[in-house]
LUMVO-138072 format. One record per residue: residue number from 1; x, y, z of N, C-alpha, C in turn. Coordinates in Angstrom, 1 decimal. Each point is the difference from the previous one (the first is absolute). Last residue first. Layout:
<k = NUM&n_u = X&n_v = Y&n_w = Z&ca_u = X&ca_v = Y&ca_w = Z&c_u = X&c_v = Y&c_w = Z>;
...
END
This chain:
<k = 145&n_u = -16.6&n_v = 51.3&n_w = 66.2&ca_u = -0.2&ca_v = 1.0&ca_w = 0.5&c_u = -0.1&c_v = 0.0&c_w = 1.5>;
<k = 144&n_u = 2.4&n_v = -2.4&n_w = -3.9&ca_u = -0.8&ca_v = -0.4&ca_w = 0.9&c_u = 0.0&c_v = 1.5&c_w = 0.3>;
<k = 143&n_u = 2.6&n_v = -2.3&n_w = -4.4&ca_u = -0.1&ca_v = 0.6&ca_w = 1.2&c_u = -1.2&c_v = 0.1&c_w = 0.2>;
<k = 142&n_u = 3.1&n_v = -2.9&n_w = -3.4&ca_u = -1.1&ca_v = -0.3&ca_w = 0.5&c_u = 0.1&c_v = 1.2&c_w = 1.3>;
<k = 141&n_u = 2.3&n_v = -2.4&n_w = -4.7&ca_u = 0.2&ca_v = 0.7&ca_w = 1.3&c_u = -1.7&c_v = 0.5&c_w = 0.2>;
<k = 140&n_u = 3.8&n_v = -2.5&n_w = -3.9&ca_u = -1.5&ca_v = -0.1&ca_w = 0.5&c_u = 0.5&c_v = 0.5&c_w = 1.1>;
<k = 139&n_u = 3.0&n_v = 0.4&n_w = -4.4&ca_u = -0.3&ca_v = -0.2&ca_w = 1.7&c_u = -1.4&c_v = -0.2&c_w = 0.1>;
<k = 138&n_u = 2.8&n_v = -1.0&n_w = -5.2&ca_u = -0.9&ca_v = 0.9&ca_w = 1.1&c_u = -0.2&c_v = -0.1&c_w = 1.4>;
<k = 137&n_u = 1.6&n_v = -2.3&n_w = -4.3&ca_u = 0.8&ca_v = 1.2&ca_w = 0.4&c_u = -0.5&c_v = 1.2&c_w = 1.0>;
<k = 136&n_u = -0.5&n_v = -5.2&n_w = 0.7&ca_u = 0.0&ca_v = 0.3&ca_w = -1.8&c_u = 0.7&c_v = 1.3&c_w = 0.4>;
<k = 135&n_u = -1.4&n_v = -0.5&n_w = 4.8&ca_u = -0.5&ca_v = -1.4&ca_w = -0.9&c_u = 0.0&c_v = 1.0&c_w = -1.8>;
<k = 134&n_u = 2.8&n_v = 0.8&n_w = 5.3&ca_u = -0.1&ca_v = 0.5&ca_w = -1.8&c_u = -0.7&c_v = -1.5&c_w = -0.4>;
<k = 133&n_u = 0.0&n_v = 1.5&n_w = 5.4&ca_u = 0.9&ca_v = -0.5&ca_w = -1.3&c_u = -1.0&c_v = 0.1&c_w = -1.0>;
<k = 132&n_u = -1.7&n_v = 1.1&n_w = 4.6&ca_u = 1.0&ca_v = 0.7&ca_w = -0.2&c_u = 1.4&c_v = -0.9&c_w = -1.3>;
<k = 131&n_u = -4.9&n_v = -0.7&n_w = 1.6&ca_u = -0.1&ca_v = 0.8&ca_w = -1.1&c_u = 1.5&c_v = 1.0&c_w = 0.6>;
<k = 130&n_u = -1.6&n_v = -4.8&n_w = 0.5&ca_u = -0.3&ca_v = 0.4&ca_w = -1.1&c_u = 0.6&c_v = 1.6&c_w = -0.2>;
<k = 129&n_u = -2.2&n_v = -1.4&n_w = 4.4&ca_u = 0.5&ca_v = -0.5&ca_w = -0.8&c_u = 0.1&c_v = 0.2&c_w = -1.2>;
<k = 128&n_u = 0.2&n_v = 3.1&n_w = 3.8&ca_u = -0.8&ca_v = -0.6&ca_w = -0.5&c_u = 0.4&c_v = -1.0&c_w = -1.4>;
<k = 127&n_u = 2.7&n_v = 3.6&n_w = 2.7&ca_u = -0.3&ca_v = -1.5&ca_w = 0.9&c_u = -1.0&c_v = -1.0&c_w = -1.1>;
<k = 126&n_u = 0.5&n_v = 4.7&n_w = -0.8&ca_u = 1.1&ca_v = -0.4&ca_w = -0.9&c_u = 0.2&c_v = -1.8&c_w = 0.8>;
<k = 125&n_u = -3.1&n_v = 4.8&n_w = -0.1&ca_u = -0.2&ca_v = -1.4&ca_w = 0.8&c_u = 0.6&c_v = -1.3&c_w = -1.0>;
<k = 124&n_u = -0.7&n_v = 5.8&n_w = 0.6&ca_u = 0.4&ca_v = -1.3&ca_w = -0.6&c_u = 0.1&c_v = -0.9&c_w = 0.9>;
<k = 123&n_u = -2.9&n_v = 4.6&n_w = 0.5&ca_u = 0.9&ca_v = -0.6&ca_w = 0.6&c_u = 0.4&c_v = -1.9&c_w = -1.0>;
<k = 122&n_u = -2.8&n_v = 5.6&n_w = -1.0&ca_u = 0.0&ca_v = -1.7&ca_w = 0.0&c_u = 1.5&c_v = -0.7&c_w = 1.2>;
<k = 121&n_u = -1.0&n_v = 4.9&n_w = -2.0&ca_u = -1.0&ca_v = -0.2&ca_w = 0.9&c_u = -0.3&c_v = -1.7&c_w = 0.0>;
<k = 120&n_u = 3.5&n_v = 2.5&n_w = -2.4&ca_u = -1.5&ca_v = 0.1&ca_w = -0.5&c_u = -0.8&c_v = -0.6&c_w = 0.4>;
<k = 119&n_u = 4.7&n_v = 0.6&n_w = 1.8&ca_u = -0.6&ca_v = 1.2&ca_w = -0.6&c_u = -1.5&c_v = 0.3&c_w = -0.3>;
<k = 118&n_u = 1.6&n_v = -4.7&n_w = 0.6&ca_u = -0.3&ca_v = 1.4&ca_w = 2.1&c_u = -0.1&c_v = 0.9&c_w = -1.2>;
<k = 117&n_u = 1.6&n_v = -2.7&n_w = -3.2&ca_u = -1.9&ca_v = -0.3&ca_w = 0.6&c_u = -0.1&c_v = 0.8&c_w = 1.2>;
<k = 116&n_u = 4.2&n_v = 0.8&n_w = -2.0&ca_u = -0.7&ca_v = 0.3&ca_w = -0.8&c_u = -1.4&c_v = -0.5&c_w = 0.4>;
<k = 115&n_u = 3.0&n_v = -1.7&n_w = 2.7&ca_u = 0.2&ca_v = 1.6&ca_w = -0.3&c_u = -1.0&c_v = 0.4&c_w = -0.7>;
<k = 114&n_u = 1.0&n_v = -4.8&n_w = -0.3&ca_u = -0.5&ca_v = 0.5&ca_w = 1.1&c_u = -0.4&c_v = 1.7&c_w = 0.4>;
<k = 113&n_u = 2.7&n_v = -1.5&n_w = -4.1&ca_u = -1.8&ca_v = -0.8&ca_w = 0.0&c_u = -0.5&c_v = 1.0&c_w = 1.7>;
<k = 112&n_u = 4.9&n_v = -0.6&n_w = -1.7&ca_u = -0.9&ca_v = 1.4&ca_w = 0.9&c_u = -1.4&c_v = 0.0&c_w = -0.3>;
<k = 111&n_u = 2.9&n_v = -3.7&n_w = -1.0&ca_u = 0.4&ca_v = 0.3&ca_w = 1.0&c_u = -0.8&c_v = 1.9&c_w = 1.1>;
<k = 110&n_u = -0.4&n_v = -2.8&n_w = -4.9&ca_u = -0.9&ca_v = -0.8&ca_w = 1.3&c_u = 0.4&c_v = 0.7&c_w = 1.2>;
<k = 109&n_u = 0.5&n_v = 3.1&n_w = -4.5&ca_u = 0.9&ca_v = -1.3&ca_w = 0.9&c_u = -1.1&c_v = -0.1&c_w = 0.9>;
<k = 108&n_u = -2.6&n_v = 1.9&n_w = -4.1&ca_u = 0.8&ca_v = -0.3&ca_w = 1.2&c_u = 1.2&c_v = -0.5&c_w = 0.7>;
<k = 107&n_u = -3.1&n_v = 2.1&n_w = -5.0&ca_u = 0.5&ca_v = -0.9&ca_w = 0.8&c_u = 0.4&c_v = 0.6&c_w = 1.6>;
<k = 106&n_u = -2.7&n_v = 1.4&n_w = -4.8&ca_u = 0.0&ca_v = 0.4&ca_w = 1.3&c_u = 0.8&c_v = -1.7&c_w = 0.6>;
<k = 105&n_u = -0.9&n_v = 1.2&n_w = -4.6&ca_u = 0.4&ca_v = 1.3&ca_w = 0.5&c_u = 0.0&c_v = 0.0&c_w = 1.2>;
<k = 104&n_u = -0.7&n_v = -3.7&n_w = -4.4&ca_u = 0.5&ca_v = 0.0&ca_w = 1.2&c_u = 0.3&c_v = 1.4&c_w = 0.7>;
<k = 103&n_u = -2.6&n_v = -0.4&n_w = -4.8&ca_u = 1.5&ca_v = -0.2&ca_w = 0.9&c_u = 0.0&c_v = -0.1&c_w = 1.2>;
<k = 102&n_u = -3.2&n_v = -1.3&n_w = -4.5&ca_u = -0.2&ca_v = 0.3&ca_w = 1.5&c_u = 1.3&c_v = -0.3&c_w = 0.8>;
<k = 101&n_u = -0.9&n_v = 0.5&n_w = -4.8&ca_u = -0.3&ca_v = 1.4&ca_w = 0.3&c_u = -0.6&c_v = -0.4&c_w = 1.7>;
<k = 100&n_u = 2.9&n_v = -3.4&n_w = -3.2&ca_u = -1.2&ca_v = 0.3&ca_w = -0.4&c_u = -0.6&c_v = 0.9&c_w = 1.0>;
<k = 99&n_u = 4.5&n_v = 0.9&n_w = 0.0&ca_u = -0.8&ca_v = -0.5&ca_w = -1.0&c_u = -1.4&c_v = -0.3&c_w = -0.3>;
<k = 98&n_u = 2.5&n_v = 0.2&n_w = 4.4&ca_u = -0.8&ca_v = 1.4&ca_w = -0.7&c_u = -0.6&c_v = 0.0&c_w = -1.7>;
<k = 97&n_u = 1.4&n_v = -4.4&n_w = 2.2&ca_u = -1.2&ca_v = 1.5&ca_w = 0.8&c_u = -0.1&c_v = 0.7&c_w = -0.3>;
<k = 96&n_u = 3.8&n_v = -2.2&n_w = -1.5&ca_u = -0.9&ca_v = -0.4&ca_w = -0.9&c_u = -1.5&c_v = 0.3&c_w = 0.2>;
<k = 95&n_u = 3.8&n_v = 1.6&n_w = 2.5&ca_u = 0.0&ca_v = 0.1&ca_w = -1.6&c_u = -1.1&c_v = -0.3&c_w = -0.9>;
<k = 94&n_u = 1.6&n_v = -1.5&n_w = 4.5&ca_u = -0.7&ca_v = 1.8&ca_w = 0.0&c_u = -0.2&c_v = 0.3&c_w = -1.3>;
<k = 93&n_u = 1.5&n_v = -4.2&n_w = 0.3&ca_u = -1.1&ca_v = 0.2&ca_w = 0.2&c_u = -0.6&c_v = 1.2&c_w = 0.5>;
<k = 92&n_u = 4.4&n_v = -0.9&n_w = -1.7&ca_u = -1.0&ca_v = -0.4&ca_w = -0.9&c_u = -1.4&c_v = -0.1&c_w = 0.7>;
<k = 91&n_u = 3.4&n_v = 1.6&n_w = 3.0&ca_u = 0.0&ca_v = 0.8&ca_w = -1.1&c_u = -0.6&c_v = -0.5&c_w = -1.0>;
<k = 90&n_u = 0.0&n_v = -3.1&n_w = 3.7&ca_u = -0.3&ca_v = 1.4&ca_w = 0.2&c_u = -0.3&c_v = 1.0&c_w = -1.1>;
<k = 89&n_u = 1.5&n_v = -4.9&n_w = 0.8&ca_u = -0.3&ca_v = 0.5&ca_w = -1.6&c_u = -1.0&c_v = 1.5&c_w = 0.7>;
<k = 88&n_u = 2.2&n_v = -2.8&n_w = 3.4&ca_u = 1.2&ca_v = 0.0&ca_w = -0.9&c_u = -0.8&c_v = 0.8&c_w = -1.3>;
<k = 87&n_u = -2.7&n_v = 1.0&n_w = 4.8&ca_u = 0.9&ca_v = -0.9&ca_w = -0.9&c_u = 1.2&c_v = 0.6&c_w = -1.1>;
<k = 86&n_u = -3.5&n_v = 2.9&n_w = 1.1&ca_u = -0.6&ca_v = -1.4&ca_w = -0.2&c_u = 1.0&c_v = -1.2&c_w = -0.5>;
<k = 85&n_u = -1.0&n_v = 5.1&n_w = 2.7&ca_u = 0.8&ca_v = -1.1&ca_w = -0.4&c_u = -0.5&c_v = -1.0&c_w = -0.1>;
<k = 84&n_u = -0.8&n_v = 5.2&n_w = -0.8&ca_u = -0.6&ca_v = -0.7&ca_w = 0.5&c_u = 1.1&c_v = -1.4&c_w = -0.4>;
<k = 83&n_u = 2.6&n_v = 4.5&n_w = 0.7&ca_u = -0.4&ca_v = -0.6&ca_w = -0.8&c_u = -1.7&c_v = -1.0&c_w = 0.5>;
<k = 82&n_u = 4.4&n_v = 1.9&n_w = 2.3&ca_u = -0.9&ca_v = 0.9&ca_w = 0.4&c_u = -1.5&c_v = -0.5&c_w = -1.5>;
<k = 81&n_u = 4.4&n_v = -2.1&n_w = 1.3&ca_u = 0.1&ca_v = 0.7&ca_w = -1.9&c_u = -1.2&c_v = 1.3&c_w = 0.8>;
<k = 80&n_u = 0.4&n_v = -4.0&n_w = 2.3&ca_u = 0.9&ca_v = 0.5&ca_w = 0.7&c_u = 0.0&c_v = 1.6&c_w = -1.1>;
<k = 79&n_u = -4.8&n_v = -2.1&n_w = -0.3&ca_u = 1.1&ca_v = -0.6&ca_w = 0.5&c_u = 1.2&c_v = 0.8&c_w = -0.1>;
<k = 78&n_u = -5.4&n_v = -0.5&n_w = 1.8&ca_u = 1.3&ca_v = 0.6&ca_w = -0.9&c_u = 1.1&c_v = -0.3&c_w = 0.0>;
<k = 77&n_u = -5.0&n_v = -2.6&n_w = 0.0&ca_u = 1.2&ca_v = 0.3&ca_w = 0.9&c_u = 0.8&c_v = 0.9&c_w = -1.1>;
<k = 76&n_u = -5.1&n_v = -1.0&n_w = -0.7&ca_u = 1.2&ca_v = -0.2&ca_w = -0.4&c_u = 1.5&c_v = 0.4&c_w = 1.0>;
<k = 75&n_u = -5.5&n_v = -1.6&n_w = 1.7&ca_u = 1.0&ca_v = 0.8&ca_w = -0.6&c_u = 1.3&c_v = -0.4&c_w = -0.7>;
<k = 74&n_u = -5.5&n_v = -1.3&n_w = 2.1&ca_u = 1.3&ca_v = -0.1&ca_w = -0.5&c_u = 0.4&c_v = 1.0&c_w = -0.9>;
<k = 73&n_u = -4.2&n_v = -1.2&n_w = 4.3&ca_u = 0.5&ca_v = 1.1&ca_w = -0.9&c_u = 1.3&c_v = -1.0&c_w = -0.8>;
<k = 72&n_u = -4.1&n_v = 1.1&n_w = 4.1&ca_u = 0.9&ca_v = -1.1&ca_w = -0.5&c_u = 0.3&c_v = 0.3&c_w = -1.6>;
<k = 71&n_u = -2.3&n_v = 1.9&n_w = 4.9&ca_u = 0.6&ca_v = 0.4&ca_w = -1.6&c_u = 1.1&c_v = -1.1&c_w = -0.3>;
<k = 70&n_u = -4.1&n_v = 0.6&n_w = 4.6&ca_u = 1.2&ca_v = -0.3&ca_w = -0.8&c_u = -0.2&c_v = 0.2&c_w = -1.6>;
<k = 69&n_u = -2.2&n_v = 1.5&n_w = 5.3&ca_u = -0.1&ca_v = -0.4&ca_w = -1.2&c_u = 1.1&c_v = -0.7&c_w = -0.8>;
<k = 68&n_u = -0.8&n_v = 1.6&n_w = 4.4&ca_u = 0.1&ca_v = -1.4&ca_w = 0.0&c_u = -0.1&c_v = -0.5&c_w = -1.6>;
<k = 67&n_u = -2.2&n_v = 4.8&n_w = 1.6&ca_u = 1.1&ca_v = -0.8&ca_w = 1.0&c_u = 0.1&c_v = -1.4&c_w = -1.0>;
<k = 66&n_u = -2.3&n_v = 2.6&n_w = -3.4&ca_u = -0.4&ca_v = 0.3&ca_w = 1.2&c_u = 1.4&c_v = -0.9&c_w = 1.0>;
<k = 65&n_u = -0.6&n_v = 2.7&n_w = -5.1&ca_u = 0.0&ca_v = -1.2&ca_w = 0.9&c_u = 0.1&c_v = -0.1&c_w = 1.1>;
<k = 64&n_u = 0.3&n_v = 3.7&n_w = -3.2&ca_u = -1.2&ca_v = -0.2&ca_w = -0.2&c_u = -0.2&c_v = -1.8&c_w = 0.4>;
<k = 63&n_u = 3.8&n_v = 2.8&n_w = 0.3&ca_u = -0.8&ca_v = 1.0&ca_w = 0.6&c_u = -1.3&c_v = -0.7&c_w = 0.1>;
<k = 62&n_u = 4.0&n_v = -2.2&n_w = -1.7&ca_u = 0.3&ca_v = 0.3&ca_w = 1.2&c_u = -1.4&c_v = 0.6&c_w = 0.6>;
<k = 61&n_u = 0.7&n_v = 0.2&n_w = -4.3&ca_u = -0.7&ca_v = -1.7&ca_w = 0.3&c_u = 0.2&c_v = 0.0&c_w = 1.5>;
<k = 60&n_u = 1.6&n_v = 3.5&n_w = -2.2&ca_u = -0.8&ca_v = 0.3&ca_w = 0.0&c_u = -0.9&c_v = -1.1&c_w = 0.4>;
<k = 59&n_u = 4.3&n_v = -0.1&n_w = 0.3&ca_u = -0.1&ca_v = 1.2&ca_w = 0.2&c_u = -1.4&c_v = 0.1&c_w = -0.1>;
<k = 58&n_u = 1.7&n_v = -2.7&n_w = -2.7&ca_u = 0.3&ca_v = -0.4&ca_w = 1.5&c_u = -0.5&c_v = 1.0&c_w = 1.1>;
<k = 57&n_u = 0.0&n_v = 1.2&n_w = -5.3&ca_u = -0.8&ca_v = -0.7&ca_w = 0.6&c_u = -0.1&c_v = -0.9&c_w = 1.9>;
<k = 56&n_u = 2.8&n_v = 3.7&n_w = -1.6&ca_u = -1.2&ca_v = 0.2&ca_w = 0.1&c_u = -0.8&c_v = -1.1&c_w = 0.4>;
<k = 55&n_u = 4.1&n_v = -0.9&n_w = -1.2&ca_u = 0.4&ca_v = 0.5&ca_w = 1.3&c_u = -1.4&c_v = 0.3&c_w = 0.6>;
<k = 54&n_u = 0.8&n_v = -1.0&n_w = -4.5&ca_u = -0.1&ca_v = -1.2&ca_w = 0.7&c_u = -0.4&c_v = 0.2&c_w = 1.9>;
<k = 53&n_u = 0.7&n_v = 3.3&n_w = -4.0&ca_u = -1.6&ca_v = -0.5&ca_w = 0.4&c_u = 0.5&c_v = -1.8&c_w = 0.8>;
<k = 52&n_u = 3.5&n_v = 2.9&n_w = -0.5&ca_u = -0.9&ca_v = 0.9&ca_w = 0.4&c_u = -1.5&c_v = -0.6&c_w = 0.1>;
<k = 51&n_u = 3.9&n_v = -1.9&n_w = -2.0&ca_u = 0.6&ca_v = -0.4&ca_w = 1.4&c_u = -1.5&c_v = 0.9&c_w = 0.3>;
<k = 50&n_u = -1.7&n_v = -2.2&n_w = -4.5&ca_u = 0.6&ca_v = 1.0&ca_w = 0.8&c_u = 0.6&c_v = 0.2&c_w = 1.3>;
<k = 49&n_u = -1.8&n_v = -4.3&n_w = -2.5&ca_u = -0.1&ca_v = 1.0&ca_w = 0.3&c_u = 1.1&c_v = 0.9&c_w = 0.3>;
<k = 48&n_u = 0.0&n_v = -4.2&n_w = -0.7&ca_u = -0.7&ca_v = 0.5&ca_w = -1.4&c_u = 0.4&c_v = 1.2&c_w = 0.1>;
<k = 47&n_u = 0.6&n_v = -3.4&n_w = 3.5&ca_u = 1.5&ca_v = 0.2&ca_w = -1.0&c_u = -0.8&c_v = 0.8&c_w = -1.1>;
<k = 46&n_u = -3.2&n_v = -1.3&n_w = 2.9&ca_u = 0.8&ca_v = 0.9&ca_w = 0.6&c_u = 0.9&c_v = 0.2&c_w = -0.9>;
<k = 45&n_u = -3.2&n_v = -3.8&n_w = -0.7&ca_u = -0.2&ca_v = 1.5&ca_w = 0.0&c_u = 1.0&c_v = 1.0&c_w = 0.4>;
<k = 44&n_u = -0.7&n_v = -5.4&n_w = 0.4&ca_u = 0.7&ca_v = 0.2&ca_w = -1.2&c_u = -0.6&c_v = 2.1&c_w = -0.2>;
<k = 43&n_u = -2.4&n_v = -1.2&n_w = 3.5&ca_u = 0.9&ca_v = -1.3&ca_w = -0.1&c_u = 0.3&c_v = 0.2&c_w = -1.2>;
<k = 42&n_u = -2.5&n_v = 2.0&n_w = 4.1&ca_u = 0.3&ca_v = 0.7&ca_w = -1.2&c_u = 1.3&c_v = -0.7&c_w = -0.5>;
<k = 41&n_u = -4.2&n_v = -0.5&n_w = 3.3&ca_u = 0.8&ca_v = -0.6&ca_w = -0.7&c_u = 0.3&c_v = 0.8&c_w = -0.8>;
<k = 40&n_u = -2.2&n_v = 0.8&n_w = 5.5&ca_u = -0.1&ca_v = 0.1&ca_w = -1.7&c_u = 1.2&c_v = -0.7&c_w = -0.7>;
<k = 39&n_u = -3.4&n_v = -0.8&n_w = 4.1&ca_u = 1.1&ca_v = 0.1&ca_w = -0.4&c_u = 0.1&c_v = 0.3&c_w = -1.8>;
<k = 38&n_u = -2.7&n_v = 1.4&n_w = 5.5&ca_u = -0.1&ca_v = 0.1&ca_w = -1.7&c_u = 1.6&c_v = -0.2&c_w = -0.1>;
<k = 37&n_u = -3.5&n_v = 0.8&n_w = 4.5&ca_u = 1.2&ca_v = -0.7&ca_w = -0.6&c_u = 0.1&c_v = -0.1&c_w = -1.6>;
<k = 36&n_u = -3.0&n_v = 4.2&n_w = 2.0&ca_u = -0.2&ca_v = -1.6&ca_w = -0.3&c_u = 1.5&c_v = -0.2&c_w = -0.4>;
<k = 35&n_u = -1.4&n_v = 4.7&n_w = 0.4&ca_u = 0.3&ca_v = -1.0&ca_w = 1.5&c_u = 0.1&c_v = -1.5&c_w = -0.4>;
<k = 34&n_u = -1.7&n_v = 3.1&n_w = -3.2&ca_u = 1.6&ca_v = -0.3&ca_w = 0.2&c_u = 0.3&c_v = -0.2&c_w = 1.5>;
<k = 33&n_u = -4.0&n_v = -1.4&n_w = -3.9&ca_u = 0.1&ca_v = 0.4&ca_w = 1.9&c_u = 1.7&c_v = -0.1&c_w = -0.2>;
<k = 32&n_u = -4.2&n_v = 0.7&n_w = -3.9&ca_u = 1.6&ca_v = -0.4&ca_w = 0.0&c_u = 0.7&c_v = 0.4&c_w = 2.0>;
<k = 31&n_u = -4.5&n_v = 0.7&n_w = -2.9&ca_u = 0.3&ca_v = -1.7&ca_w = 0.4&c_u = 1.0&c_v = 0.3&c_w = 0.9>;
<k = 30&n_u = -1.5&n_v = 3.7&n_w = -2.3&ca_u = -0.4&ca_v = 0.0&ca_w = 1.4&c_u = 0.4&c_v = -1.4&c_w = 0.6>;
<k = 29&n_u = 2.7&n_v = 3.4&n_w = -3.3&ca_u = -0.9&ca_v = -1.5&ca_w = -0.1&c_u = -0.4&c_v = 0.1&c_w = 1.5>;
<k = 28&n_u = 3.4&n_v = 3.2&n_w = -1.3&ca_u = -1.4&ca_v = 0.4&ca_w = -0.3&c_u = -1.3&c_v = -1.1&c_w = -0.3>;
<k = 27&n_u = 4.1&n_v = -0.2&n_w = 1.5&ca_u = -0.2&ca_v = 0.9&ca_w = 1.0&c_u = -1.7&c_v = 0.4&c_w = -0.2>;
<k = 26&n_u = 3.2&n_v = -2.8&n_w = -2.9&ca_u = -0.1&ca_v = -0.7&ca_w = 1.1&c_u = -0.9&c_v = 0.9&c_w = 0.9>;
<k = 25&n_u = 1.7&n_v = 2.2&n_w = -3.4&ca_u = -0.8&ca_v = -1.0&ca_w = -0.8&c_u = -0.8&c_v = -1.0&c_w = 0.9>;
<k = 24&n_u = 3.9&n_v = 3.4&n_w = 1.3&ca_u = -1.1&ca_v = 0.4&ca_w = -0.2&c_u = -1.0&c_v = -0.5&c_w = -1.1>;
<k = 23&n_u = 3.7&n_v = -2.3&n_w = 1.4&ca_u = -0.5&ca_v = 0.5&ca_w = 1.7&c_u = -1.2&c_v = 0.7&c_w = -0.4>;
<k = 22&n_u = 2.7&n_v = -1.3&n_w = -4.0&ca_u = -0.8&ca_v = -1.2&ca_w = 1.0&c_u = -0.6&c_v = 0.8&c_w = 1.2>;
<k = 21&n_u = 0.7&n_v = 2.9&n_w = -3.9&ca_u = 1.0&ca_v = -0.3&ca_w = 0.9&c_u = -0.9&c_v = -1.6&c_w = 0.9>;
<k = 20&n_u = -0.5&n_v = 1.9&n_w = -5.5&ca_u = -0.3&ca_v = 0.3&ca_w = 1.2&c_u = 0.3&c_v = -0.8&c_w = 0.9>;
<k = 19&n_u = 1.3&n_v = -0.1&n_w = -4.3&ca_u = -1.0&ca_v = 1.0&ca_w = -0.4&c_u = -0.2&c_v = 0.5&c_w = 1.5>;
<k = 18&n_u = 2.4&n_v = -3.8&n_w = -0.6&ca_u = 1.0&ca_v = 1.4&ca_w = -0.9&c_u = -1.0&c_v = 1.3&c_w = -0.2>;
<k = 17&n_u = -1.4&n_v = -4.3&n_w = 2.0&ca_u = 0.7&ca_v = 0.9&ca_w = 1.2&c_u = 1.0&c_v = 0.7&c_w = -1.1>;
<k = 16&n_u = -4.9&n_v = -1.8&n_w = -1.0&ca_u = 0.8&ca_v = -0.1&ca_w = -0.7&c_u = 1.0&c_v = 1.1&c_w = 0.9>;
<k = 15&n_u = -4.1&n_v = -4.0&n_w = 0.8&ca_u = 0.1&ca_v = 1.9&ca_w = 0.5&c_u = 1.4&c_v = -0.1&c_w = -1.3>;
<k = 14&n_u = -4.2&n_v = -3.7&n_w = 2.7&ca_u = 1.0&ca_v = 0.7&ca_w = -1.9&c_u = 0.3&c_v = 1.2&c_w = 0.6>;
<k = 13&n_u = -1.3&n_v = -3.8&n_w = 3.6&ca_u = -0.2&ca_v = 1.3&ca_w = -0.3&c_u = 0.7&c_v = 0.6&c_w = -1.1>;
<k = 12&n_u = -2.0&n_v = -4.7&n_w = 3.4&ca_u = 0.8&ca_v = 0.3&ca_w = -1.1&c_u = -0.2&c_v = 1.4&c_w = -0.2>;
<k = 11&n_u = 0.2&n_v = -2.8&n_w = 4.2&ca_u = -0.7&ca_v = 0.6&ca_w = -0.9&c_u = 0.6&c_v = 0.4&c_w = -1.0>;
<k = 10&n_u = -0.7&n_v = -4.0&n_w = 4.6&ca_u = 1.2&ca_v = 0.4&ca_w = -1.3&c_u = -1.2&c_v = 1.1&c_w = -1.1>;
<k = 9&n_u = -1.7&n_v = -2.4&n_w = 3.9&ca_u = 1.7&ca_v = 0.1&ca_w = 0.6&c_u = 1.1&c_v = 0.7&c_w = -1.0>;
<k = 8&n_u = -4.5&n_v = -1.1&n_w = -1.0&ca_u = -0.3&ca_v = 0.7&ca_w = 1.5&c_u = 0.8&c_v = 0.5&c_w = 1.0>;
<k = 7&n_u = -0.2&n_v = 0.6&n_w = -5.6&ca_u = -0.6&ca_v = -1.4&ca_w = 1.1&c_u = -0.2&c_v = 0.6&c_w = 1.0>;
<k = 6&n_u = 2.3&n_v = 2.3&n_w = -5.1&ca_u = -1.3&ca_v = 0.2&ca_w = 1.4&c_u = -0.4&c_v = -1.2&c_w = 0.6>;
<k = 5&n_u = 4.6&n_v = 1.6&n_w = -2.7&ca_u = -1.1&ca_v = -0.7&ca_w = -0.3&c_u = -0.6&c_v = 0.0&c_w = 1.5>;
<k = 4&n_u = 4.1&n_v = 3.3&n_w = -2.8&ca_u = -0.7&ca_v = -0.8&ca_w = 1.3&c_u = -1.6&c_v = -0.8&c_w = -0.5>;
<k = 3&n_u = 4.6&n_v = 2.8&n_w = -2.3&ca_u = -1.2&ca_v = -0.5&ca_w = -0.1&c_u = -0.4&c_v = -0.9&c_w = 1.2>;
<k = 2&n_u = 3.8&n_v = 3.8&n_w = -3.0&ca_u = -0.1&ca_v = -0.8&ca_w = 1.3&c_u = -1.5&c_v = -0.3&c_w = -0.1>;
<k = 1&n_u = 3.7&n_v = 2.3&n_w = -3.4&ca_u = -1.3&ca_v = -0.4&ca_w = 0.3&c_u = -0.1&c_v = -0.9&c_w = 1.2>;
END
């Protein structure tokens, strides 16, 4: 579910993106200027998802932001196991994710972060403070259009 609130700088919009695609929920609002600088937040979301709908949604935030926009975002790093890594209690905490029914499915190494945003139409910006080290078990990161 994604949701925007209406001002003059900020709108809000219910849609449900397992039912339908941001570009085409965005496309169909007359508010919505994708020429407009726009930063989006997708903070504790990615490790949910699918490698397929993560890729989508960048991919798709890419289409519906204008030059200069930004995505600010955290992830689970992968680690050497090809695994999400969280540290020394890795395996009790993949564990205990999937348990109660939200597992971790999409991680990264920080090292091909970069790759993966030029693919989906973003550029990282690994200079910005903060967001090339691990705050708890997660990265903060941040690309620009």
């Amino acid at each position: 579910m994604i949701t925007f609130l209406a001002s003059s700088h900020f709108l809000m919009i219910a849609a449900d993106l397992g039912e339908r695609e941001l570009v085409d929920v965005l496309k169909g609002n007359e508010s919505w200027d994708q020429s407009a600088q726009t930063v989006i937040v997708a903070e504790g979301l990615v490790m949910y998802l699918s490698p397929k709908a993560v890729k989508d949604l960048f991919c798709q935030c890419a289409l519906i932001a204008g030059i200069g926009s930004r995505i600010a975002f955290t992830y689970i790093p992968t680690g050497p196991d090809g695994r999400p890594d969280a540290g020394r209690r890795t395996g009790l905490m993949l564990w205990l994710q999937k348990v109660i029914g939200e597992p971790w499915t999409w991680s990264i190494h920080p090292g091909e972060l970069g790759l993966f945003l030029e693919e989906s139409g973003w550029t990282n910006t690994p200079t910005l403070a903060g967001t090339n080290r691990k705050h708890g078990v997660e990265f903060f990161a941040v690309a620009g259009k």
